[in-house]
Every structure is written in C-alpha cells, then in structure tokens.
Residue frames relative to the residue before (quaternion, step in Angstrom):
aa qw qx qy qz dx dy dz
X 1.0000 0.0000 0.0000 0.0000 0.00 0.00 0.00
X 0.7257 0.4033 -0.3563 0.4286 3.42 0.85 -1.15
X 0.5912 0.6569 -0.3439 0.3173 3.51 0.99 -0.33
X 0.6336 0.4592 -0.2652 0.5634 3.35 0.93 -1.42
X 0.5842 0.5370 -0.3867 0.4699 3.82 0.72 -0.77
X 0.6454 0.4339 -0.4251 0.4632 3.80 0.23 -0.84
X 0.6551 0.5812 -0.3465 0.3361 3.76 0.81 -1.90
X 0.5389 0.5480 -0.4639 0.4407 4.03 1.05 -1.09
X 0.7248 0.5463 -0.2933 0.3005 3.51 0.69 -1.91
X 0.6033 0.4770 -0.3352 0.5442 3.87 0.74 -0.92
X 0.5523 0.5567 -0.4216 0.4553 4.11 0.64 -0.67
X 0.7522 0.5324 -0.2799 0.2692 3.18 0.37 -1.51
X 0.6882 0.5882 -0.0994 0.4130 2.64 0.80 -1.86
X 0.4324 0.6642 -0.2199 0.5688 3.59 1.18 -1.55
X 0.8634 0.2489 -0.1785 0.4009 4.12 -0.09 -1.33
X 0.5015 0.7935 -0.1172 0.3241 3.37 1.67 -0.17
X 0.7165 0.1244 -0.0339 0.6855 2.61 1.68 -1.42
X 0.3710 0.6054 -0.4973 0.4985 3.75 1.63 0.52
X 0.3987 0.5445 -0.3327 0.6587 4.05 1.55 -0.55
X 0.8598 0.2711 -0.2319 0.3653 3.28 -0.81 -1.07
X 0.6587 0.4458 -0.3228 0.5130 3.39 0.92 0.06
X 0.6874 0.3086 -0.4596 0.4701 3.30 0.86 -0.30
X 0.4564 0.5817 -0.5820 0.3385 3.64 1.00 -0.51
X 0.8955 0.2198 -0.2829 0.2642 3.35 -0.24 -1.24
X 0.2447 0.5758 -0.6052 0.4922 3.88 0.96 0.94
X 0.5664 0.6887 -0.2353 0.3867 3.13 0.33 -1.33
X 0.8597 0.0372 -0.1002 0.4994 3.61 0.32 -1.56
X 0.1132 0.6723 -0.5770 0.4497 3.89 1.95 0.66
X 0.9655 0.1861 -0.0449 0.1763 3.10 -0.10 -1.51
X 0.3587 0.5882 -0.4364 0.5787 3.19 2.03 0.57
X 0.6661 0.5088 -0.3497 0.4185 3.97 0.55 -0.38
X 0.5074 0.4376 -0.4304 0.6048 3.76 1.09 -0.33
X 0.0082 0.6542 -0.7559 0.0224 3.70 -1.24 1.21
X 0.4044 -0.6895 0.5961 0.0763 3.25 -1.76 0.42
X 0.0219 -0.9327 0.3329 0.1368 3.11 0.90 -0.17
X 0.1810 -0.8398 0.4579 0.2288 4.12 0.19 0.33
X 0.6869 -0.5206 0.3110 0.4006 3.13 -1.57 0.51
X 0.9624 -0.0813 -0.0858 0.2444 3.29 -0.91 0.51
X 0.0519 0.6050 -0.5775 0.5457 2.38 1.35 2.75
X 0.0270 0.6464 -0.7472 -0.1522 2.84 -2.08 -0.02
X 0.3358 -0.7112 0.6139 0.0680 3.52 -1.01 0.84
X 0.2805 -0.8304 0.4739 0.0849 3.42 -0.87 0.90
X 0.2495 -0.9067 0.3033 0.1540 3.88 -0.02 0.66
X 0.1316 0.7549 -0.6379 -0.0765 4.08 0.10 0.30
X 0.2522 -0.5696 0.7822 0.0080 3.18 -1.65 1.31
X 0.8524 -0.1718 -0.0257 0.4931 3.64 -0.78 1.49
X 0.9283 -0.2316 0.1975 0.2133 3.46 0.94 0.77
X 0.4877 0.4612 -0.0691 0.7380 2.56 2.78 -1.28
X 0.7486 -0.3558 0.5274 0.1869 3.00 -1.96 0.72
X 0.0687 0.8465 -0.5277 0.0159 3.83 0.05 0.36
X 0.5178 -0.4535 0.3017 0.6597 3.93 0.80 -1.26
X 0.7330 -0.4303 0.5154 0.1089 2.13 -2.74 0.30
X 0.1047 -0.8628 0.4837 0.1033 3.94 0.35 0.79
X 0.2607 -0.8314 0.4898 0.0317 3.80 -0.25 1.01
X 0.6072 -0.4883 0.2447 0.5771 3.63 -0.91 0.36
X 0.5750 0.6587 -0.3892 0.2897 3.02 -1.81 0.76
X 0.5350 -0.6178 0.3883 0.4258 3.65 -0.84 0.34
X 0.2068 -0.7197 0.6620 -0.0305 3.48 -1.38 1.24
X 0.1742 0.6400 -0.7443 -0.0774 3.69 -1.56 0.07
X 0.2365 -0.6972 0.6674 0.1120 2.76 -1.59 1.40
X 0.5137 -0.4104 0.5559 0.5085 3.92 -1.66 -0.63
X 0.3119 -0.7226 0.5941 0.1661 2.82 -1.36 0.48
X 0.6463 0.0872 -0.4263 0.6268 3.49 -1.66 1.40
X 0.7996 0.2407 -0.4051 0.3723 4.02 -0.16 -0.08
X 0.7720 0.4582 -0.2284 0.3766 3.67 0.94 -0.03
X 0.0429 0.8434 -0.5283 -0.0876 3.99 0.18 0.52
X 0.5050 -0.5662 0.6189 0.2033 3.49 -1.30 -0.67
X 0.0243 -0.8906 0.4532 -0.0284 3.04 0.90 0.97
X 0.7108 -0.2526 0.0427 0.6550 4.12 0.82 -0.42
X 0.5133 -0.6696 0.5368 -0.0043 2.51 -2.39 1.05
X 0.0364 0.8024 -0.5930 0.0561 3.88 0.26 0.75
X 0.3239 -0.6281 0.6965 0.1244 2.84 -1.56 1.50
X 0.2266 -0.7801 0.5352 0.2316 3.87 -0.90 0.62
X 0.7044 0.4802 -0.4427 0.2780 3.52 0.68 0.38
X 0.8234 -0.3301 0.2138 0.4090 3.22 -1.75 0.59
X 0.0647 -0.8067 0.5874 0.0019 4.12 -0.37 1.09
X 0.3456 -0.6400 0.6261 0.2811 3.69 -1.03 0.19
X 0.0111 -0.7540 0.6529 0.0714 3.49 -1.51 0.50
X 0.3852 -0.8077 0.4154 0.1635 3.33 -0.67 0.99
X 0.0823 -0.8315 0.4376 0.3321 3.60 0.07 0.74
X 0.2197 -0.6359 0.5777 0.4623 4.59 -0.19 0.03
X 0.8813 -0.3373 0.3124 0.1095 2.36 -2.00 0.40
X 0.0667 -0.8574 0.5103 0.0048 3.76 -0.06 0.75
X 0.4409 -0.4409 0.6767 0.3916 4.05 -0.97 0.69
X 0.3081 0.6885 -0.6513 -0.0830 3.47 -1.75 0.13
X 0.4149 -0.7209 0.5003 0.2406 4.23 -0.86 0.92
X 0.6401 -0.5762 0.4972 0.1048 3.28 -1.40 0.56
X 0.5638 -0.4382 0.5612 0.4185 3.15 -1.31 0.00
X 0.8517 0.2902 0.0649 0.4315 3.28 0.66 -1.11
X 0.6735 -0.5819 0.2460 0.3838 3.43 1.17 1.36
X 0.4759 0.7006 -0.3454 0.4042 3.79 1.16 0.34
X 0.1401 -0.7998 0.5833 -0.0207 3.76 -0.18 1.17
X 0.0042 -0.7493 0.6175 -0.2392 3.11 -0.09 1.89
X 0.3753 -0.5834 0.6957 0.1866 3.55 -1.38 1.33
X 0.0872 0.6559 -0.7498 0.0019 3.54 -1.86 0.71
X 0.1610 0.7257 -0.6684 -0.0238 3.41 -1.58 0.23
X 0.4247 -0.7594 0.4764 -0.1266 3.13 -1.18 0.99
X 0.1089 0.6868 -0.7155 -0.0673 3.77 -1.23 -0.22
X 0.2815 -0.5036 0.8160 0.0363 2.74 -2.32 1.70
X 0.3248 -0.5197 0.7876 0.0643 3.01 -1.94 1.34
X 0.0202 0.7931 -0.5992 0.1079 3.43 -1.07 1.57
X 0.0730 0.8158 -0.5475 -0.1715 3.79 -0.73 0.26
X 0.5016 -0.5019 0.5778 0.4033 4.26 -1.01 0.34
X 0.0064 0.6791 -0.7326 -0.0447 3.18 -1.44 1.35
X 0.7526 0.2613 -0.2035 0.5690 3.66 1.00 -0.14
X 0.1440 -0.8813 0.3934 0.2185 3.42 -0.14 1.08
X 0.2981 0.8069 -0.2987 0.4132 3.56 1.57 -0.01
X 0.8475 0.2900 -0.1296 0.4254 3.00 0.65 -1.52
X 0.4880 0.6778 -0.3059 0.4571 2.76 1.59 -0.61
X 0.5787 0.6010 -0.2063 0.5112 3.65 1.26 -0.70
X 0.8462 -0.0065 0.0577 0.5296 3.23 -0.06 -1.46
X 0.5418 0.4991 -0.5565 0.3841 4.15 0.41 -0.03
X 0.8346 0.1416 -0.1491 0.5111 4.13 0.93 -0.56
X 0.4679 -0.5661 0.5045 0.4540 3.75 -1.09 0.12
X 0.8194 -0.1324 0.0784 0.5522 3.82 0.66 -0.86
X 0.3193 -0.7774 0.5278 0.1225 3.45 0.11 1.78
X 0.5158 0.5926 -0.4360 0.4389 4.17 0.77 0.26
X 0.7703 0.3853 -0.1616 0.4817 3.26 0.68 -1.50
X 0.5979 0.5796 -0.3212 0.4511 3.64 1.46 -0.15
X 0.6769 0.5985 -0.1409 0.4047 3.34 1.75 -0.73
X 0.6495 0.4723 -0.2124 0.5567 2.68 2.06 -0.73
X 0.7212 0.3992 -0.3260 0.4629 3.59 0.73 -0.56
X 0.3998 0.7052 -0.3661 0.4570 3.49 1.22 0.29
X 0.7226 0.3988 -0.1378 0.5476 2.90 0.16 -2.05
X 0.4436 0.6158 -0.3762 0.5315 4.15 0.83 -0.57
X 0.6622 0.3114 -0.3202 0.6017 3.90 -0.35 -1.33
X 0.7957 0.4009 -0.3938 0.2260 3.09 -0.72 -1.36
X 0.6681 0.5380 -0.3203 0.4019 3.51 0.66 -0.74
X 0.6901 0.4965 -0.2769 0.4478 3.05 0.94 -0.88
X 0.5106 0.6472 -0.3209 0.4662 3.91 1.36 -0.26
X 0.8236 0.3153 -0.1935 0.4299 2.87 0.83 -1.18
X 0.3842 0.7121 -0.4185 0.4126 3.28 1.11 -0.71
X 0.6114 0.7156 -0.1854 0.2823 3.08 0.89 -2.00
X 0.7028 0.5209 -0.1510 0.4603 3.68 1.09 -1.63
X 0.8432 0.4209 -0.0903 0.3219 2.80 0.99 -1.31
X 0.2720 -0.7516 0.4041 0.4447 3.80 -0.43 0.71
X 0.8861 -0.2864 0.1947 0.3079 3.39 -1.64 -0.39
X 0.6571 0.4576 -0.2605 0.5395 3.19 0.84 -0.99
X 0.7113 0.5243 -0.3090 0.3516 3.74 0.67 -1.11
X 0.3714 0.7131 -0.3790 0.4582 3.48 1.86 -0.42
X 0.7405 0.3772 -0.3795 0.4066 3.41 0.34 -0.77
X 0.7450 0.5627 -0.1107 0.3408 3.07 0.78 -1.48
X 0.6727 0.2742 -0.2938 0.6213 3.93 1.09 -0.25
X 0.1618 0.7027 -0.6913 0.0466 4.00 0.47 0.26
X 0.3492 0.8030 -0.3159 0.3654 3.72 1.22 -0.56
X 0.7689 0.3513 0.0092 0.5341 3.07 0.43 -1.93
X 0.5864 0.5554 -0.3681 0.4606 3.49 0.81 -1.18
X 0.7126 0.4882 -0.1789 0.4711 4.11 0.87 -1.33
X 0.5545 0.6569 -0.2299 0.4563 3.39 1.54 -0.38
X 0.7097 0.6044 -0.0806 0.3529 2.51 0.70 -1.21
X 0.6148 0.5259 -0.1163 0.5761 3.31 0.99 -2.23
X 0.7244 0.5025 -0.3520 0.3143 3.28 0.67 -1.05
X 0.6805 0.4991 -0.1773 0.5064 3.60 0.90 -1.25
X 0.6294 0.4221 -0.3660 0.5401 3.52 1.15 -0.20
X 0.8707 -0.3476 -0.3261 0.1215 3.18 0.57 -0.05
X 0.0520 -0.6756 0.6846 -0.2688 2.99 -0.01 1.69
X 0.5127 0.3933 -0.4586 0.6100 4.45 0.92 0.15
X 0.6749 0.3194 -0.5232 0.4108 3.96 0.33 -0.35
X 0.4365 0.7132 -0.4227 0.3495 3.30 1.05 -1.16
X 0.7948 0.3856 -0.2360 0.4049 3.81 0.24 -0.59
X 0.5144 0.2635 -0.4866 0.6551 3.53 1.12 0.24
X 0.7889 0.4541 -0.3495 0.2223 3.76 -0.13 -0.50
X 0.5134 -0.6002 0.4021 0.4632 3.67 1.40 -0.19
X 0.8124 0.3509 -0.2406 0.3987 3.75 0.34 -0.13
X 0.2706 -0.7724 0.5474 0.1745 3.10 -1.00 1.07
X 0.6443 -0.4698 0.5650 0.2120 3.95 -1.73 1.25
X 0.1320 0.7504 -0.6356 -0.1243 3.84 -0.61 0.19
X 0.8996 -0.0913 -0.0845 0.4185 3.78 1.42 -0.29
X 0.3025 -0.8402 0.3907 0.2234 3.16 -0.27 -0.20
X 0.1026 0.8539 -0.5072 0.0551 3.97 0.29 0.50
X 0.3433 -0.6389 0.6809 0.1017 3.80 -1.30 1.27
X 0.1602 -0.8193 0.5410 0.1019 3.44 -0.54 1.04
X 0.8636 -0.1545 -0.0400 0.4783 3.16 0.82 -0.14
X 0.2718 -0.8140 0.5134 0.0009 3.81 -0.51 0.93
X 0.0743 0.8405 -0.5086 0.1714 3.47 0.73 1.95
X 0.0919 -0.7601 0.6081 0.2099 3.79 -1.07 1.16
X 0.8732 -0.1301 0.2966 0.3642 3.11 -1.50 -0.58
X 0.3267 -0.7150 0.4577 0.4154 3.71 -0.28 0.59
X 0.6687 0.2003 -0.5408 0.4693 4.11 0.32 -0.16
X 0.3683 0.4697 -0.6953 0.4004 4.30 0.27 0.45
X 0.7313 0.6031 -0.2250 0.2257 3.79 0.62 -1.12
X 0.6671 0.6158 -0.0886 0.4097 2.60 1.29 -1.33
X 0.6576 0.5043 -0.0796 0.5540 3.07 1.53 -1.93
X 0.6220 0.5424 -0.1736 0.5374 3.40 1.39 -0.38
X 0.5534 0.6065 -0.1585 0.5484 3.71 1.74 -0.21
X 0.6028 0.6013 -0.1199 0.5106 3.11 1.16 -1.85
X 0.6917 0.6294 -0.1294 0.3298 3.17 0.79 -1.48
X 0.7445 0.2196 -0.1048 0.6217 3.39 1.07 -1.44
X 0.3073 0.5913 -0.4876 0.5640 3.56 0.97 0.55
X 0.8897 0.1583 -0.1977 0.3799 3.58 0.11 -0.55
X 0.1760 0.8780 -0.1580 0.4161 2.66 1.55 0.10
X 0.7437 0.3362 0.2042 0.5405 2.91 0.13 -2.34
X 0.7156 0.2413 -0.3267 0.5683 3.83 0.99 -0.57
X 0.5381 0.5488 -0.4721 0.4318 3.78 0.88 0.50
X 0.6591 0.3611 -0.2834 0.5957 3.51 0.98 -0.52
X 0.4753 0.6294 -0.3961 0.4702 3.62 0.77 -0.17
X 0.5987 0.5804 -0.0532 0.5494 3.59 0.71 -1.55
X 0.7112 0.4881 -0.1783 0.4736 3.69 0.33 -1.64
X 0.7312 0.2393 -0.0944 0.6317 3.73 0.39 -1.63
X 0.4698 0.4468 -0.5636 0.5120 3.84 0.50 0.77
X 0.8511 0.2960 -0.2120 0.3782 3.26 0.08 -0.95
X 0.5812 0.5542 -0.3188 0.5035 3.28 1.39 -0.49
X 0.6624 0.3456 -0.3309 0.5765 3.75 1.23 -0.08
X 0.5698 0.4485 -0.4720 0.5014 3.86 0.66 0.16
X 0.4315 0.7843 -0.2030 0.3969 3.77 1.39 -0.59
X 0.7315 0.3968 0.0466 0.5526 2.53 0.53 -2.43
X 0.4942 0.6066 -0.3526 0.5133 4.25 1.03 -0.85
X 0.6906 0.5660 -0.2256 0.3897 3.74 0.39 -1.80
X 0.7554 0.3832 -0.1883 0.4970 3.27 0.63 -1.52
X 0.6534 0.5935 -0.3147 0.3489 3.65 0.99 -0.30
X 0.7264 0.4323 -0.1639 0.5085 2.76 1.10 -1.19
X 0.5622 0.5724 -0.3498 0.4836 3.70 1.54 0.31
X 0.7230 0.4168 -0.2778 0.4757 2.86 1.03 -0.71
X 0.5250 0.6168 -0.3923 0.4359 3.86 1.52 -0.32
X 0.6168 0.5260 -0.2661 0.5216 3.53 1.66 -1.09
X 0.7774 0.3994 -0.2621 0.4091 3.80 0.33 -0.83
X 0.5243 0.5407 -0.3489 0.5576 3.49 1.80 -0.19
X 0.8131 0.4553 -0.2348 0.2765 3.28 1.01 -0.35
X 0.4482 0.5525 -0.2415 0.6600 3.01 2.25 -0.45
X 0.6719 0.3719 -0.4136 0.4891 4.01 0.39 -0.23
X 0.6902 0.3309 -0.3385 0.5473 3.97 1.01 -0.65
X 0.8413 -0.1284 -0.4089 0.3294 3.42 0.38 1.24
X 0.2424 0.4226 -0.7426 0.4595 2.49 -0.23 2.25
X 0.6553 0.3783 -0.3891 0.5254 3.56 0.75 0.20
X 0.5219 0.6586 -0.3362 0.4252 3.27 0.78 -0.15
X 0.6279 0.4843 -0.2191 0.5685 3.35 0.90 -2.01
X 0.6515 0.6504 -0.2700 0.2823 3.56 0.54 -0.96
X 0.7344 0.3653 -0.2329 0.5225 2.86 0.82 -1.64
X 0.5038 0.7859 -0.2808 0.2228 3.61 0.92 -0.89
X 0.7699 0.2967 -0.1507 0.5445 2.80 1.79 -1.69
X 0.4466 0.5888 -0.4691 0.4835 3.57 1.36 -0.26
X 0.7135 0.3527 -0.4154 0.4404 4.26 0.67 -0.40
X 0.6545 0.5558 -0.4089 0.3091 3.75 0.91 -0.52
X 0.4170 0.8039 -0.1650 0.3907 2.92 1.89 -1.13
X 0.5609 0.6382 -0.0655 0.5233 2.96 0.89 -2.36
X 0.8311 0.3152 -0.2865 0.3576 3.33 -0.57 -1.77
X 0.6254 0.6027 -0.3256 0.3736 3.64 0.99 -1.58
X 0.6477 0.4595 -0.3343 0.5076 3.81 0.51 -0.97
X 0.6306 0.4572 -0.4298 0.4568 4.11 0.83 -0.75
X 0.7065 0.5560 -0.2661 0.3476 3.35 0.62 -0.72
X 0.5443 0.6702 -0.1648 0.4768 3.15 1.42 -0.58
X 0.6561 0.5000 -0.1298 0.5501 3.07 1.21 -1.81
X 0.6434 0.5150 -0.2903 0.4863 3.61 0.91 -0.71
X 0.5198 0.6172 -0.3119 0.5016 3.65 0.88 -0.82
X 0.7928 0.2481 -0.1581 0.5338 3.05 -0.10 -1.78
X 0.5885 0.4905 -0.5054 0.3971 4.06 0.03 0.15
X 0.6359 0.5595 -0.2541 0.4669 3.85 1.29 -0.93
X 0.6104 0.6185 -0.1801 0.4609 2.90 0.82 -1.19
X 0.8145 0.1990 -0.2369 0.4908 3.65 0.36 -1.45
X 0.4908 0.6223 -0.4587 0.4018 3.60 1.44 -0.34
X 0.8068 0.3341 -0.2948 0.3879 3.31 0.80 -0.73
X 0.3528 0.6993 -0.3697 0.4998 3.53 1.17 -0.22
X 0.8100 0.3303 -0.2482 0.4161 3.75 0.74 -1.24
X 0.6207 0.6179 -0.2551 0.4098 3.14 1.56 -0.56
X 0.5869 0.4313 -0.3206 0.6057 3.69 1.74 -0.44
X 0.3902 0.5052 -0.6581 0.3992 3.91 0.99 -0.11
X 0.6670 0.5731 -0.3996 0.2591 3.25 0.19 -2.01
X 0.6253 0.6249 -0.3285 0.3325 3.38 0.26 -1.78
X 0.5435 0.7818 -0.0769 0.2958 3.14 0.88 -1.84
X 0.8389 0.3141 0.0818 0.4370 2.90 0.40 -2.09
X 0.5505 0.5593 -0.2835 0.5511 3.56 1.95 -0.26
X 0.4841 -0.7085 0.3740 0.3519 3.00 -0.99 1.30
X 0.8067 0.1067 -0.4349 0.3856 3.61 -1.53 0.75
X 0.4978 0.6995 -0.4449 0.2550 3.58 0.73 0.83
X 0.5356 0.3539 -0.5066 0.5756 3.42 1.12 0.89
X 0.5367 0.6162 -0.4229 0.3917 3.48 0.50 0.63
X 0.7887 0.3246 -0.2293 0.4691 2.95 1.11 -0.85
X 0.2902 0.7098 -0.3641 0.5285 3.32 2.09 -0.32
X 0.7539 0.4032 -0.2924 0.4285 3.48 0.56 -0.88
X 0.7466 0.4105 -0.3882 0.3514 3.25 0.60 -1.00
X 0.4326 0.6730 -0.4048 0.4427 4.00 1.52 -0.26
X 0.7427 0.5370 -0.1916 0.3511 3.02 0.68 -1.43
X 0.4862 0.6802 -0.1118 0.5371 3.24 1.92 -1.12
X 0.7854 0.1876 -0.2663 0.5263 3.68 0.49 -0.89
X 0.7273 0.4332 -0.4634 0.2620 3.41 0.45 -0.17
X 0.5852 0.4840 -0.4608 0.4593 3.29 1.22 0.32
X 0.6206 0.5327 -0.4264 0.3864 3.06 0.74 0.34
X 0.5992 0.6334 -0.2934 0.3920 3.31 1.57 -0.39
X 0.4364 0.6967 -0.1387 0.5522 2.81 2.09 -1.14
X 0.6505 0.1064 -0.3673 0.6562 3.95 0.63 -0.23
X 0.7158 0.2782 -0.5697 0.2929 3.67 -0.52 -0.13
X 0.4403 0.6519 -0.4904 0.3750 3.75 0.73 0.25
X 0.6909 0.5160 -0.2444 0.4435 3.41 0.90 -1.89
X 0.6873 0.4987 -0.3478 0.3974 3.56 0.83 -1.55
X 0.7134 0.5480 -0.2623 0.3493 3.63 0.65 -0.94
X 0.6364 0.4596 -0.2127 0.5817 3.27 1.42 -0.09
X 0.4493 -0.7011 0.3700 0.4118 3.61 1.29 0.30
X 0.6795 0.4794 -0.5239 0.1840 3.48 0.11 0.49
X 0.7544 -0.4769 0.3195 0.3184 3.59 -1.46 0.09
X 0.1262 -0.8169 0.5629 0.0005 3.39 -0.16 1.57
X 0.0075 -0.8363 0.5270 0.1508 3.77 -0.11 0.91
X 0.1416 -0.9330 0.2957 0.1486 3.10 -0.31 1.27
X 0.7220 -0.2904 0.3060 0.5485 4.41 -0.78 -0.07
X 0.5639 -0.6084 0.5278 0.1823 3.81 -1.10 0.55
X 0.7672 0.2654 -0.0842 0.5778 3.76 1.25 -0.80
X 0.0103 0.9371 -0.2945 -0.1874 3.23 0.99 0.53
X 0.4969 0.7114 -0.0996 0.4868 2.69 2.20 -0.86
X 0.4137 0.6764 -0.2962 0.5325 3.72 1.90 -0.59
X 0.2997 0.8490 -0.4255 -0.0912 3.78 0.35 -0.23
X 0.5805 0.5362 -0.3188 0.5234 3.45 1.97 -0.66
X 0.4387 0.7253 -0.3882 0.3615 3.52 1.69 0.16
X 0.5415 0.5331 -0.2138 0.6139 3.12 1.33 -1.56
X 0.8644 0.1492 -0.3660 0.3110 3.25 -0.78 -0.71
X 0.2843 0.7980 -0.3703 0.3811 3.70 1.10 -0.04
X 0.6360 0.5998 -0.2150 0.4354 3.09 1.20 -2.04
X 0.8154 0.5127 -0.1841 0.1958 2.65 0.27 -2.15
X 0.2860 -0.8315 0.4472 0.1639 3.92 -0.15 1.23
X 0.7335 -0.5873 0.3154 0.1326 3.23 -0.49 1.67
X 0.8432 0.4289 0.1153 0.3029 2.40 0.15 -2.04
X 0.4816 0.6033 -0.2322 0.5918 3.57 1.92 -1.35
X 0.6772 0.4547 -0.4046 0.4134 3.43 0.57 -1.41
C-alpha cells in the first residue's frame, strides 16, 4: 500500500512540473514578438505601461511582460450609418458618411480613449448634425465641402488627446423625405423645360440675326461689286481714250514732220488727190449726181487748189 501510494506521489508530482515546464515554453515563446510593418504593439510590465514595440523582432520576460494592445498604423476607413438630421429649414434629411483615419500615437490611442472608432463615429454624427443644422436644404447639397470641413476640424482637436489623426471626411449620401423629393423633382422638371424654352428661343434668335446678317453681307458684296465693276469700266474707258489721244497726237506730229520735209506737201497732195477721187467714184456708184470740174484733164490744177494749210 505504502508503495503504490508513494508511486501515485512521484506521478503527480512528475506531471506537475512536466506542466510547469510546458507552461513556461509556452510563455519562452509568447515573449519572442514579430512585429509587422506598420504596427505597433503596446507593452505592460506588471500591469504598467512599459513601451511601444515597432516593426521588427522583439523579446520580452516572461510572466512579467504581456501585450496589452495591437494598433494597426495605417490609413483605415470608418463607416459612419446613417443618421436622421433637421435643417435650417424644418427638413428631416437622412445622411451617412465615412472618415478615413490612421494611429499616430499609439499610447494614446490605448489609454487617452476606451475605443477611439466609436468616438469618431459619434462625433463625426453631432457634428453633422450642427451643421446640417445652419444650413438650409438646398445649401445641404451644395456645401458638402463645408459640411466635411468642418467634421474634419472638429475632430481632428479630439484626435490629439486620443492618438489619431482625421485625414477626411466624406457624406455619402444626403437622402430627404420622398414628398422633399418629389417636390424637389417637380422642381428641376421645370427647370430644365425653362432652359429648354430659353436656348429654343435663344437659337431661333440667334438663326434671325444670322440669317440677317448672311442677307446684308450679301447685298453690300454686290454693291461693291457693281461698284467696283463700274470704277474698272470707267477706268478701262478713260485708258483707252488716253491711248487714242497719244496715237492720234503721236501721229499728227509725225505728219507735221512728213509735212515739213522737203517734197512732202507734194505728196500730201497727191493723197489728198486720190481720195477725192475715190470720193466721186463712191458718190457715182451710189446713184447720185457728181458735178464734176470743166478741165478734167487739169489735175495738178485740183490739187494746186486744194489749201494745205485749211486742211
């Protein structure tokens, strides 16, 4: 009896510290950390705040060191839901949204809030609803700007007790009432057939004035035409002239000359001579009465007669 009793006791004792040995493997190998890139790992040594463990290999003690939180440090999305929110102007309009947020202090992140998410969200909540608040209905749509501004600067000041910095703020969607909708439909419906109407008539307008000006562009380019036309016929008629009268006196100076050379009123005569003779066989051939000189045979008489000069 006393034997088999002792054998239980060595078992026991034997599985006890086969336990206690695996426990502390166990926490050997919970104290090696790894840390990834853009993580941070918080440390408590008995409970206390100890450090901030960055990417990379880590050993801690074991049973006196834990891991107490885990912060991811990049940029994270948070959805805000949907929230009832009033106008300026008595209008109950639904909005939701999402803030893009990342941990720049992981500490605070730790111990300045219990859950810096759920603080971001009921924030970003109020605030909207404040502003919303100022603003009337229509301008809702139009300043989402301001509305994101706004959320943003509000909080990105908690952000600084809490470790984490706001990078935006976006309103996804900004839903009223269906007769706010409806009445809000109706609206740009008429809208749209007022400018419709407008840039009709402003293009039948715009047609009128075109087609006047295509007509009065066309009545001045010929009337310039006719113009110029007569300002070349004009033109040509005076050159032609000018030519004439240059031939003319050119030649005129050129029979002085003739003239003025010696046996050149002689032969002046004897020109002068046949065409008057051509001058009765013209008349006679036409039946009329040619009365003619008494000496007909006399011809150096005739031309004798005939006064140079008179001509």
């Amino acid at each position: 009896m006393m034997q088999g009793f002792e054998l239980n006791t060595d078992f026991i004792v034997m599985a006890i510290w086969g336990l206690l040995f695996i426990v502390f493997i166990l926490k050997l190998f919970q104290s090696i950390r790894l840390v990834p890139t853009k993580s941070a790992y918080i440390v408590e040594r008995l409970g206390k705040y100890h450090s901030t463990l960055d990417a990379g290999f880590h050993a801690l003690i074991p049973f006196f060191d834990k891991v107490a939180y885990l912060h991811d440090l990049k940029e994270e999305t948070i959805s805000v839901p949907p929230q009832e929110c009033f106008s300026k102007d008595e209008v109950n309009v639904e909005v939701d949204g999402v803030i893009y947020i990342s941990v720049v202090d992981p500490v605070k992140a730790s111990y300045g809030i219990t859950d810096y998410r759920y603080a971001a969200i009921q924030l970003a909540q109020t605030t909207t609803r404040s502003v919303i608040g100022t603003l009337e209905l229509d301008r809702t749509f139009e300043e989402r700007d301001v509305i994101s501004a706004k959320v943003v600067e509000v909080l990105d000041q908690a952000g600084a007790m809490w470790g984490i910095r706001v990078h935006r703020y976006e309103i996804k969607n900004i839903t009223p009432p269906q007769t706010v909708k409806n009445a809000m439909e109706m609206q740009v419906n008429a809208e749209r057939e007022r400018r419709a109407v407008l840039a009709k008539s402003e293009g039948d307008k715009q047609s009128k004035i075109n087609r006047s000006e295509g007509i009065k562009a066309e009545v001045i380019n010929r009337s310039e035409g006719e113009m110029q036309k007569r300002i070349n016929e004009a033109e040509g008629k005076a050159e032609e002239i000018l030519t004439i009268s240059k031939a003319t006196a050119s030649s005129i100076a050129m029979l002085a000359d003739v003239i003025a050379a010696p046996g050149g009123q002689n032969a002046l005569r004897m020109q002068l001579g046949e065409q008057y003779l051509k001058q009765f066989k013209g008349l006679s051939q036409q039946g009329n009465k040619v009365i003619l000189p008494g000496n007909m045979m006399d011809f150096e008489h005739w031309l004798s007669s005939i006064d140079l000069k008179q001509k």
